[in-house]
PDB file of N, CA, C and O in Angstrom:
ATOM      1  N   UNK A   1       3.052  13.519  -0.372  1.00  0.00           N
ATOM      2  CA  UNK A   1       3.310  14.933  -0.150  1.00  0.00           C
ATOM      3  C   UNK A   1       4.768  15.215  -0.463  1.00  0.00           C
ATOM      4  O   UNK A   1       5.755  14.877   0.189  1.00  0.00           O
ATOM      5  N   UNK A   2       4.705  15.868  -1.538  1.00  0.00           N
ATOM      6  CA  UNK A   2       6.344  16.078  -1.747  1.00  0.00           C
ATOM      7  C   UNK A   2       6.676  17.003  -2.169  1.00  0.00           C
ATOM      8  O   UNK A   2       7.600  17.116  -2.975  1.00  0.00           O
ATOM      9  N   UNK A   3       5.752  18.208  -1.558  1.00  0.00           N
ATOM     10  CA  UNK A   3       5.783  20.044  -1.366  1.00  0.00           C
ATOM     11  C   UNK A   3       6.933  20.182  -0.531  1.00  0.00           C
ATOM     12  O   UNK A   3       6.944  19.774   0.630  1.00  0.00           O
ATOM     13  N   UNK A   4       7.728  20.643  -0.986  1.00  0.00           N
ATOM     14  CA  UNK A   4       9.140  21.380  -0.422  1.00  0.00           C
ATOM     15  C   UNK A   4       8.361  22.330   0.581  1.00  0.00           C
ATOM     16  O   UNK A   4       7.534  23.155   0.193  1.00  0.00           O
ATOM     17  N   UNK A   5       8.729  22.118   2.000  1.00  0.00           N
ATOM     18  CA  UNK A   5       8.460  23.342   3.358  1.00  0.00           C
ATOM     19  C   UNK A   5       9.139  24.414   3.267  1.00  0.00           C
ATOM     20  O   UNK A   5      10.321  24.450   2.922  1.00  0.00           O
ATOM     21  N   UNK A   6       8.452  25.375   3.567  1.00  0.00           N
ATOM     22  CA  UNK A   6       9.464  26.497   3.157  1.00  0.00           C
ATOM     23  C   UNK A   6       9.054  27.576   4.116  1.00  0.00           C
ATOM     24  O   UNK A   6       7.992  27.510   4.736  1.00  0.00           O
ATOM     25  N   UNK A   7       9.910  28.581   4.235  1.00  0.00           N
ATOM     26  CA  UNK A   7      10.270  29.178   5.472  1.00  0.00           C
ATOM     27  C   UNK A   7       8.580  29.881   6.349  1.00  0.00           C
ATOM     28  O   UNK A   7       7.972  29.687   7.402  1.00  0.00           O
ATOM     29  N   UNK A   8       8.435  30.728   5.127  1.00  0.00           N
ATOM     30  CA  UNK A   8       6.790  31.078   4.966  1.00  0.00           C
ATOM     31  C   UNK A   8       5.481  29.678   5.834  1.00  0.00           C
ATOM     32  O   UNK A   8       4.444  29.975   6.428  1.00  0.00           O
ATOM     33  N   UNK A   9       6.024  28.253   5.609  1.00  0.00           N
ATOM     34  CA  UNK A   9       5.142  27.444   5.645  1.00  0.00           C
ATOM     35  C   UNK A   9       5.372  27.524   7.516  1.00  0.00           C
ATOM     36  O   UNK A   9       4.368  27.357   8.207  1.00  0.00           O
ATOM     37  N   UNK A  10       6.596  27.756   8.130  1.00  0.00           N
ATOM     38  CA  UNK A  10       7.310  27.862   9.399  1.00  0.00           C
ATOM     39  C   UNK A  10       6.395  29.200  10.183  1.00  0.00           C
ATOM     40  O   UNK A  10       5.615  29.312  11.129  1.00  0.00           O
ATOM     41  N   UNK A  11       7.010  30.068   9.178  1.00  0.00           N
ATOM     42  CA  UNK A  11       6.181  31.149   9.473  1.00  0.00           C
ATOM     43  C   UNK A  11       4.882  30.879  10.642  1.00  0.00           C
ATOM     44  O   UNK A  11       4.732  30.841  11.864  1.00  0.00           O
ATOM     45  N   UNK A  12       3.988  30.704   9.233  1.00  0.00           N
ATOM     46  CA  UNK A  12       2.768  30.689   9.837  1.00  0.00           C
ATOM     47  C   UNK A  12       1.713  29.333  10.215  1.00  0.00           C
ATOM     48  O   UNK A  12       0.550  29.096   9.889  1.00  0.00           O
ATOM     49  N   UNK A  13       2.994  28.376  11.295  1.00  0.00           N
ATOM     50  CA  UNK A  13       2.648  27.017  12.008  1.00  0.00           C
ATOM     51  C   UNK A  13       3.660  27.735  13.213  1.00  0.00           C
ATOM     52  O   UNK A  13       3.561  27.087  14.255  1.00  0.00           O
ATOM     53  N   UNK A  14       4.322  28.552  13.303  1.00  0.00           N
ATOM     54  CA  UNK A  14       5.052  28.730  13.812  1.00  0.00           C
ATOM     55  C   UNK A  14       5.188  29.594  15.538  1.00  0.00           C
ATOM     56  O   UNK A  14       5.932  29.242  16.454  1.00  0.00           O
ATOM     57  N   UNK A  15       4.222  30.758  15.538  1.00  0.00           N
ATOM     58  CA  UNK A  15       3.804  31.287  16.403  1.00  0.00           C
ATOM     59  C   UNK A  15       2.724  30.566  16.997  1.00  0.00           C
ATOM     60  O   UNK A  15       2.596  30.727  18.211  1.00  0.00           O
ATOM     61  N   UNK A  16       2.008  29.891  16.483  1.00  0.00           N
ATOM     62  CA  UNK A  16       0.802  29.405  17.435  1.00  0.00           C
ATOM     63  C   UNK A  16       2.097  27.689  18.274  1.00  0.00           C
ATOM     64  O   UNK A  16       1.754  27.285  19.385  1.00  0.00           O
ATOM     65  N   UNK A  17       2.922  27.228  17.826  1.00  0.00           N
ATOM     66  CA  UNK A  17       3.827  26.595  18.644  1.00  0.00           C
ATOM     67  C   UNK A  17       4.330  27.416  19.213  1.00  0.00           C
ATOM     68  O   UNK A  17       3.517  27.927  19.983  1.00  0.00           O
ATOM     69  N   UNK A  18       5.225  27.834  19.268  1.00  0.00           N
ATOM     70  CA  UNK A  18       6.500  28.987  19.986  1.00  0.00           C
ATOM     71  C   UNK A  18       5.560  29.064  21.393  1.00  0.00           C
ATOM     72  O   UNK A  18       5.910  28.731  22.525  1.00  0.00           O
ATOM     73  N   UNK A  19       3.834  29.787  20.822  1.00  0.00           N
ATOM     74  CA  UNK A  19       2.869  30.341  22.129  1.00  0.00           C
ATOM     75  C   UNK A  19       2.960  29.366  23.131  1.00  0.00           C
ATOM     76  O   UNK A  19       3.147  29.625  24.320  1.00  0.00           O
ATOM     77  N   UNK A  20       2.818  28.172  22.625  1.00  0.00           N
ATOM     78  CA  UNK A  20       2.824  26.946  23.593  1.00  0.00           C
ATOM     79  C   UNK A  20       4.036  26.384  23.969  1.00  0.00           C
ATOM     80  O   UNK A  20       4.023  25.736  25.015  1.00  0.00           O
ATOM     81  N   UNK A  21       5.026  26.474  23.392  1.00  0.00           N
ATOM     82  CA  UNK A  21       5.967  25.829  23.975  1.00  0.00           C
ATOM     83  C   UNK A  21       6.232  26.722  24.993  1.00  0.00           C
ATOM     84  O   UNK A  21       6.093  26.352  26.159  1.00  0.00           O
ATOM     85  N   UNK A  22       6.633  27.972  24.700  1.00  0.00           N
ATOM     86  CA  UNK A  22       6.751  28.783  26.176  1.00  0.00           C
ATOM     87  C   UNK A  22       5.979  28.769  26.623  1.00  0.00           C
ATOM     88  O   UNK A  22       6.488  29.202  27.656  1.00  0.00           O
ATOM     89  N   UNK A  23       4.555  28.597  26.992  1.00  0.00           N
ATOM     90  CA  UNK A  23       3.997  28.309  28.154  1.00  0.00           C
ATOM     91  C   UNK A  23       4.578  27.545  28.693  1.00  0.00           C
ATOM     92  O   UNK A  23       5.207  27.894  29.692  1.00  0.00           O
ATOM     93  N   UNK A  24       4.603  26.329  28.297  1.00  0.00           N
ATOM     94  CA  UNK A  24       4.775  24.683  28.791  1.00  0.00           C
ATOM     95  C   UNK A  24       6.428  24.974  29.839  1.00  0.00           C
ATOM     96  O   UNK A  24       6.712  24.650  30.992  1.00  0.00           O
ATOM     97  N   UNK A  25       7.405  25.902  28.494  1.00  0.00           N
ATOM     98  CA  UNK A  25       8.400  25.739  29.575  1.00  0.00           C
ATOM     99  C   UNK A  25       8.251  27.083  30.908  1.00  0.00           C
ATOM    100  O   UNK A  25       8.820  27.019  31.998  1.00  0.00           O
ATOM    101  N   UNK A  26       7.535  27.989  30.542  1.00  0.00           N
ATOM    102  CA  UNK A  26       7.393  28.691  31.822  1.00  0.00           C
ATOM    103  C   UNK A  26       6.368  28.304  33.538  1.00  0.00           C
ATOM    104  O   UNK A  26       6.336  28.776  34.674  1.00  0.00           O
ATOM    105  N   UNK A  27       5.645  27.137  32.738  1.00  0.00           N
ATOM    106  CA  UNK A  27       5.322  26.432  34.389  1.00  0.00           C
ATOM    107  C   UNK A  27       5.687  25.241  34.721  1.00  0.00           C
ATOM    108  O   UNK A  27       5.320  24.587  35.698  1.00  0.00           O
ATOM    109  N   UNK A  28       6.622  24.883  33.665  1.00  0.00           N
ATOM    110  CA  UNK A  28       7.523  24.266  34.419  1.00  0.00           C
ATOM    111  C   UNK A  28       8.539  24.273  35.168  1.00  0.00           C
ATOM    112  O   UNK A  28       9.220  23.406  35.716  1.00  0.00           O
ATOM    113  N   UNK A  29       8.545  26.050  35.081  1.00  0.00           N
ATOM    114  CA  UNK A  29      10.181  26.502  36.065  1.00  0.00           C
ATOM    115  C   UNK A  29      11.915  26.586  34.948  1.00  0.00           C
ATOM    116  O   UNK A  29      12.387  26.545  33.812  1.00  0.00           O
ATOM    117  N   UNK A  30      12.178  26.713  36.272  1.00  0.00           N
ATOM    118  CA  UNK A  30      13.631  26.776  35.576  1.00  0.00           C
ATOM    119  C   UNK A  30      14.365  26.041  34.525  1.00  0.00           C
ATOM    120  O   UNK A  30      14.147  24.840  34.685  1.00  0.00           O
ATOM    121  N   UNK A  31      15.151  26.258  33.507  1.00  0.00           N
ATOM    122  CA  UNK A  31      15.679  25.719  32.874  1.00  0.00           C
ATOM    123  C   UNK A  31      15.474  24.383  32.666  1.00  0.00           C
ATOM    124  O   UNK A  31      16.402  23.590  32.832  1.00  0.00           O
ATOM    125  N   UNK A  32      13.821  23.840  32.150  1.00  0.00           N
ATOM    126  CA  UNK A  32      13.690  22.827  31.291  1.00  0.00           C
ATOM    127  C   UNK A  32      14.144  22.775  30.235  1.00  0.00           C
ATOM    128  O   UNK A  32      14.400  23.651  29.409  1.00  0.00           O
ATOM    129  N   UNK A  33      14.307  21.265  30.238  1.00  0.00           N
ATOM    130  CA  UNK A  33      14.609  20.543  28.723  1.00  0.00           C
ATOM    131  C   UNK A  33      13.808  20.179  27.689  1.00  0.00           C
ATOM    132  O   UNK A  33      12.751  19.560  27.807  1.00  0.00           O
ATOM    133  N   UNK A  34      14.411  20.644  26.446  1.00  0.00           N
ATOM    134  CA  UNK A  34      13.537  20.519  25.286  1.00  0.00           C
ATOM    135  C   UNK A  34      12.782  19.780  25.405  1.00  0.00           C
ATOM    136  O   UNK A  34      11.579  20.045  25.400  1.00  0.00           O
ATOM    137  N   UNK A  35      13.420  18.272  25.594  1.00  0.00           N
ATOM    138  CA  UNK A  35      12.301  17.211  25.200  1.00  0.00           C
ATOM    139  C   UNK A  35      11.674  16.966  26.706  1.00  0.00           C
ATOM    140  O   UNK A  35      11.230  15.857  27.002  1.00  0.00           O
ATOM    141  N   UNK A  36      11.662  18.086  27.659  1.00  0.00           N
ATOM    142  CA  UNK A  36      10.703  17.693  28.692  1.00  0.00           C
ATOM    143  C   UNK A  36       9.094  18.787  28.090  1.00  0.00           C
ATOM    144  O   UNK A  36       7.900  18.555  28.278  1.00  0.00           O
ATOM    145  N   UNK A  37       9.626  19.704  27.513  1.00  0.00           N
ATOM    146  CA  UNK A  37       8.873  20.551  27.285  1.00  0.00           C
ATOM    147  C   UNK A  37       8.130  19.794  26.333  1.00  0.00           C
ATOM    148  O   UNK A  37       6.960  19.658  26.690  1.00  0.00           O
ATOM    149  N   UNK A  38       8.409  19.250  25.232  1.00  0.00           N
ATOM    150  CA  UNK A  38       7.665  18.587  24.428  1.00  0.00           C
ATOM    151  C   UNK A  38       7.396  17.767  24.325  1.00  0.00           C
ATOM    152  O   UNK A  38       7.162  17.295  23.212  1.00  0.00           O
ATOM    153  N   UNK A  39       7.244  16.964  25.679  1.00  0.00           N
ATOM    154  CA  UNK A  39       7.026  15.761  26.188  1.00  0.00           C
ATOM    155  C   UNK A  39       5.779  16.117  27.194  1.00  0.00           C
ATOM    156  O   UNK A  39       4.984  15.182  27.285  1.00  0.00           O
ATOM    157  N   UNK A  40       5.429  17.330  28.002  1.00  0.00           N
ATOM    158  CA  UNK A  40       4.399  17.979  28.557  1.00  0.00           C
ATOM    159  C   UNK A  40       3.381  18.375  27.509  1.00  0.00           C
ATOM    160  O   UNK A  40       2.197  18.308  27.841  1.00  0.00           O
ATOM    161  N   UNK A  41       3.696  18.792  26.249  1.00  0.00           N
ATOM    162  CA  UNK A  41       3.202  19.656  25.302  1.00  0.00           C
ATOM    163  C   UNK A  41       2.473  18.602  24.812  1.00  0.00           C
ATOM    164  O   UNK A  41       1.335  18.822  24.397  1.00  0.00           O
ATOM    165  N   UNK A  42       3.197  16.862  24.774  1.00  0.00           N
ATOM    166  CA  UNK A  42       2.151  16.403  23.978  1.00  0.00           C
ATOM    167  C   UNK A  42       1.257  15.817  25.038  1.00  0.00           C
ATOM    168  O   UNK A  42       0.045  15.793  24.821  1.00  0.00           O
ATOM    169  N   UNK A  43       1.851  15.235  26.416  1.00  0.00           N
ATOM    170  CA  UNK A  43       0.538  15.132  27.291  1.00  0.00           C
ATOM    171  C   UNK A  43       0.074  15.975  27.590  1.00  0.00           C
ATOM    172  O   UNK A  43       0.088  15.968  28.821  1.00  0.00           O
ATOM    173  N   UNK A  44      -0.628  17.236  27.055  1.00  0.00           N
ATOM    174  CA  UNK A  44      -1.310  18.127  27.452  1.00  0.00           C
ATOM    175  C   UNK A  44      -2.055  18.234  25.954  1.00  0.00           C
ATOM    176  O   UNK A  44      -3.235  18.570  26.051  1.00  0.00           O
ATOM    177  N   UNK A  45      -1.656  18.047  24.812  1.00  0.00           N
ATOM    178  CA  UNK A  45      -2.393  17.523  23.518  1.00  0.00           C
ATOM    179  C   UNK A  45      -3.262  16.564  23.869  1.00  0.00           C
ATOM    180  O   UNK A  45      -4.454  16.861  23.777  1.00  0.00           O
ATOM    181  N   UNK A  46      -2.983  15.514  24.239  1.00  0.00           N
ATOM    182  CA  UNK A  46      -4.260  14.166  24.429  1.00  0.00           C
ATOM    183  C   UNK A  46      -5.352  14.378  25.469  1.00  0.00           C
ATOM    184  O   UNK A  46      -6.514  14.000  25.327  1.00  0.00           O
ATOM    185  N   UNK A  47      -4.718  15.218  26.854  1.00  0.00           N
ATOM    186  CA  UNK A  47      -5.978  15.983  27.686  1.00  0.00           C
ATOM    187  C   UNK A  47      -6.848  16.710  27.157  1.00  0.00           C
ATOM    188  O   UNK A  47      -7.997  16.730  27.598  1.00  0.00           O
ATOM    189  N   UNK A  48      -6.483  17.401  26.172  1.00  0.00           N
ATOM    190  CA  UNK A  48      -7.577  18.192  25.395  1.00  0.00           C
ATOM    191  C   UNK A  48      -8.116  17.482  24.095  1.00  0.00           C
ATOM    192  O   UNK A  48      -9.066  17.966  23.480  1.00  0.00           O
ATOM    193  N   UNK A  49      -7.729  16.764  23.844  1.00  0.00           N
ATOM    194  CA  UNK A  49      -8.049  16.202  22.271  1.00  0.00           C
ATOM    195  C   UNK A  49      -9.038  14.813  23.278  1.00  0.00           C
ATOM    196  O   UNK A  49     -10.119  14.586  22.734  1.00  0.00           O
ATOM    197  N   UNK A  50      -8.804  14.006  24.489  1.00  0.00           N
ATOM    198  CA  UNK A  50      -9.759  13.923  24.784  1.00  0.00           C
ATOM    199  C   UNK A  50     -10.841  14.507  25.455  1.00  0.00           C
ATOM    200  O   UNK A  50     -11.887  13.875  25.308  1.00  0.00           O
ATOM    201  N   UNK A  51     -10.926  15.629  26.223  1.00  0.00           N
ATOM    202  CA  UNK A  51     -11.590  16.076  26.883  1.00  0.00           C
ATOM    203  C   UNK A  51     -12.549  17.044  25.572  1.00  0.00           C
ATOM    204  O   UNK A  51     -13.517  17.666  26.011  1.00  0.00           O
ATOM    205  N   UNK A  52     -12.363  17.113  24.549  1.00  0.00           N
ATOM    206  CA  UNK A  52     -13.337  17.687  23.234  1.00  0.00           C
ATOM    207  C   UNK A  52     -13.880  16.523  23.044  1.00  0.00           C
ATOM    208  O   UNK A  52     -15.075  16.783  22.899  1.00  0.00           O
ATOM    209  N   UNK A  53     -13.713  15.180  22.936  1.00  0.00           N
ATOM    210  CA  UNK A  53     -14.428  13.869  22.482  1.00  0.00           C
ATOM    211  C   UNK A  53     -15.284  13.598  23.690  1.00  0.00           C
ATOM    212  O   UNK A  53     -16.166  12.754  23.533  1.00  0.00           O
ATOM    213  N   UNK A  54     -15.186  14.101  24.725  1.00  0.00           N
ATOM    214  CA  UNK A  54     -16.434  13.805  25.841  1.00  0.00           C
ATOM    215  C   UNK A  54     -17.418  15.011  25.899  1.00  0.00           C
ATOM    216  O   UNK A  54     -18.592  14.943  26.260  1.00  0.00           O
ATOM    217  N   UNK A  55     -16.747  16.140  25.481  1.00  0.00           N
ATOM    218  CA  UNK A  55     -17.919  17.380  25.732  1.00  0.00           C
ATOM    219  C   UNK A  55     -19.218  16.894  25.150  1.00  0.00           C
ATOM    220  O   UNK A  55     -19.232  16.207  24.128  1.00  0.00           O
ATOM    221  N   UNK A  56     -20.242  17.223  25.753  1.00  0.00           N
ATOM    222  CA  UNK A  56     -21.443  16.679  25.203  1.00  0.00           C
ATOM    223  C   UNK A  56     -22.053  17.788  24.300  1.00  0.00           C
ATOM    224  O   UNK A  56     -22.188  19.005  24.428  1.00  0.00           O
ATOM    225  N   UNK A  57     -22.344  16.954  23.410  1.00  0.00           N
ATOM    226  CA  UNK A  57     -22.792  18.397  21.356  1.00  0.00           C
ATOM    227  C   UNK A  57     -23.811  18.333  22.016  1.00  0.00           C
ATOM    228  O   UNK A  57     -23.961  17.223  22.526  1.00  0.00           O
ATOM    229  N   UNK A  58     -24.695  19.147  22.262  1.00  0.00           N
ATOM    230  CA  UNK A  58     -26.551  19.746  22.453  1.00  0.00           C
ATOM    231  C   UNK A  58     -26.850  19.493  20.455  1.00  0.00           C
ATOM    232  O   UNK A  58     -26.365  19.783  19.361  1.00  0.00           O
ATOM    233  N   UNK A  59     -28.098  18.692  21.163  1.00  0.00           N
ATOM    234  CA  UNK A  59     -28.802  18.227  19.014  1.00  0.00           C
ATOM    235  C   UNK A  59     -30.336  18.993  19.537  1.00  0.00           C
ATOM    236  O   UNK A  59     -31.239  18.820  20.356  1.00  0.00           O
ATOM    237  N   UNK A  60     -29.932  19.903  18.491  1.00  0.00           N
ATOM    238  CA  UNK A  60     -31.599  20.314  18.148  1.00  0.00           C
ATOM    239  C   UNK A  60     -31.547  21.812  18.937  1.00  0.00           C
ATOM    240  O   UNK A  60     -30.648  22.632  18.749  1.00  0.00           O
ATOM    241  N   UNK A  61     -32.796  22.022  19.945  1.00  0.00           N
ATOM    242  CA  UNK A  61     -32.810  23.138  20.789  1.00  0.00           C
ATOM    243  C   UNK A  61     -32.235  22.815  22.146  1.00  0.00           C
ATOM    244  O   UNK A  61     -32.679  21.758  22.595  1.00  0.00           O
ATOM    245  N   UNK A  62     -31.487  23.353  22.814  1.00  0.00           N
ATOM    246  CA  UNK A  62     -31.461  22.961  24.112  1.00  0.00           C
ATOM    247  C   UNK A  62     -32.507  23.893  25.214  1.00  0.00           C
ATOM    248  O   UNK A  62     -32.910  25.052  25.117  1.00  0.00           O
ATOM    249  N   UNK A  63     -32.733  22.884  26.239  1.00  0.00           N
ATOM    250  CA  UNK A  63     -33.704  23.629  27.108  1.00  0.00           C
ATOM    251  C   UNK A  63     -33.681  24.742  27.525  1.00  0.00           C
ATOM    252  O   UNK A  63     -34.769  25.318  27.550  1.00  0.00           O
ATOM    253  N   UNK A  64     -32.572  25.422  27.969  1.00  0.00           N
ATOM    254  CA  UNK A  64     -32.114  26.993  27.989  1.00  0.00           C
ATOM    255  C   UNK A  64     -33.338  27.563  26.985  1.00  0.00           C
ATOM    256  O   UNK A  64     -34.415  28.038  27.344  1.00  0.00           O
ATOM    257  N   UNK A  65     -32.895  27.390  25.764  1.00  0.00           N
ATOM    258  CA  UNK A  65     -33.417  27.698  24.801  1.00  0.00           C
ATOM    259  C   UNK A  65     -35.135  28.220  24.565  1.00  0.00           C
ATOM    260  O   UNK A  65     -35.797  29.221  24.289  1.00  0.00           O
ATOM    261  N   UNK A  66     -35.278  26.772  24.889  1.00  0.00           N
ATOM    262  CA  UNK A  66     -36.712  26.570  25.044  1.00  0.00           C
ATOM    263  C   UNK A  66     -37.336  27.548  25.379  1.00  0.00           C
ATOM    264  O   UNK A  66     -38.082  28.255  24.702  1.00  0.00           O
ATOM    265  N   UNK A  67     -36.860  27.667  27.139  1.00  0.00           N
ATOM    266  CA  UNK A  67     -37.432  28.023  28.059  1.00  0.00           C
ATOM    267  C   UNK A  67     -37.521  29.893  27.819  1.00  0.00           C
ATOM    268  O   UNK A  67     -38.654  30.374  27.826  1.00  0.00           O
ATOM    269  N   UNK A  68     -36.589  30.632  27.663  1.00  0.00           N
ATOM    270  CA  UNK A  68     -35.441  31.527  27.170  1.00  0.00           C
ATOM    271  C   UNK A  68     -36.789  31.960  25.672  1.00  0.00           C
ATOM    272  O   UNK A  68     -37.161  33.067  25.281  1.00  0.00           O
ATOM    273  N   UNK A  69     -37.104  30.859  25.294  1.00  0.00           N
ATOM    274  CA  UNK A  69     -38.915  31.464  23.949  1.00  0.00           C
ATOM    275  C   UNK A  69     -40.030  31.314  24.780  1.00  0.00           C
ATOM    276  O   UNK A  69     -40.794  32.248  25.023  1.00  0.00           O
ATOM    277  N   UNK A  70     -40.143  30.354  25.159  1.00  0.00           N
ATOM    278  CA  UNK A  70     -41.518  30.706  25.836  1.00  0.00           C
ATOM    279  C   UNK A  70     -41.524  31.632  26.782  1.00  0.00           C
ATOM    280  O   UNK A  70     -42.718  31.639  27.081  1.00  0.00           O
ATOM    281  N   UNK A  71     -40.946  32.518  27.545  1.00  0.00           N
ATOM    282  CA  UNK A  71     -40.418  33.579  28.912  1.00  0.00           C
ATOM    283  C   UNK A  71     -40.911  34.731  27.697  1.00  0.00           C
ATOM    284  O   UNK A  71     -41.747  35.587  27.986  1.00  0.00           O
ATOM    285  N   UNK A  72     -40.417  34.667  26.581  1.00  0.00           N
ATOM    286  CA  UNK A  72     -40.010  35.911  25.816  1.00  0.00           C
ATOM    287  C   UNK A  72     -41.918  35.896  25.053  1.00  0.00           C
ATOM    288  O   UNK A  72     -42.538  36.949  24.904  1.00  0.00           O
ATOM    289  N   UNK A  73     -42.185  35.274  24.889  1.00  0.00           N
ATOM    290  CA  UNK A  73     -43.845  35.334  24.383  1.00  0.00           C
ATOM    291  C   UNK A  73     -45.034  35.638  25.466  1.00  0.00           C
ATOM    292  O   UNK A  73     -46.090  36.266  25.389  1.00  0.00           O
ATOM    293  N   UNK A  74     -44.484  35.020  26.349  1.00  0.00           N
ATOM    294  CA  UNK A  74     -45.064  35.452  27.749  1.00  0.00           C
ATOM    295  C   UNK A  74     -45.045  36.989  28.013  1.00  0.00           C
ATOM    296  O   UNK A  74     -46.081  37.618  28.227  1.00  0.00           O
ATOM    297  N   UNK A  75     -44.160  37.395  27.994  1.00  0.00           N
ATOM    298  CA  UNK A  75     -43.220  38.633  28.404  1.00  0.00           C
ATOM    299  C   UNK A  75     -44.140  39.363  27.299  1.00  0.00           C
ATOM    300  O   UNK A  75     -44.932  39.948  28.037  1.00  0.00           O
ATOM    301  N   UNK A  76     -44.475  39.649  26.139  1.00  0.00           N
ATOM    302  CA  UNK A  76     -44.947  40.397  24.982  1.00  0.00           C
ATOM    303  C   UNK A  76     -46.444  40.499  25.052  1.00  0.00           C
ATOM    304  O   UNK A  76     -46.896  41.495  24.486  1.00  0.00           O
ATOM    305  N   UNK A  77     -47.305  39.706  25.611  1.00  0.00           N
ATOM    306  CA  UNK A  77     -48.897  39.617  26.175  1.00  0.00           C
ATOM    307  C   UNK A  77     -48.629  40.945  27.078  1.00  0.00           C
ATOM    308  O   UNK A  77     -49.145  42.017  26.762  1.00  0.00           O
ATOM    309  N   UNK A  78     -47.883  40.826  28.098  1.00  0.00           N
ATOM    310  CA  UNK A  78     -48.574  41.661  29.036  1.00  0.00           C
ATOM    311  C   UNK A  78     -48.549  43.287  28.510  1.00  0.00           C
ATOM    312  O   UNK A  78     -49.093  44.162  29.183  1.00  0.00           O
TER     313      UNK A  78
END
């Protein structure tokens, strides 16, 4: 990769950080430090980057589902 970054590329990577870093430093209180802030920011990256690798994917129909068609065919007889 040896695309010159350029301000534009800042731009728009730029607000969706900024959003988070001020979070991170506003519950942490008063006058945190950079690298505490982005030291929270990235243990709070791996809580979510694992907690998406455990959500369980539904394959196929899920029972909701199911149930949610047969109610609705039922429902159209009477």
């Amino acid at each position: 990769m040896s695309e010159k970054i350029t301000v534009k590329d800042f731009i728009d990577v730029g607000e969706e950080f900024f959003d988070k870093y001020y979070y991170v430093a506003r519950e942490l209180g008063e006058d945190p430090k950079p690298e505490e802030i982005l030291k929270v920011m990235d243990a709070l990256t791996s809580i979510v980057r694992y907690n998406r690798s455990n959500e369980s994917k539904p394959v196929g129909f899920t029972t909701e589902e199911k149930q949610k068609t047969r109610h609705s065919k039922l429902d159209a007889l009477d």
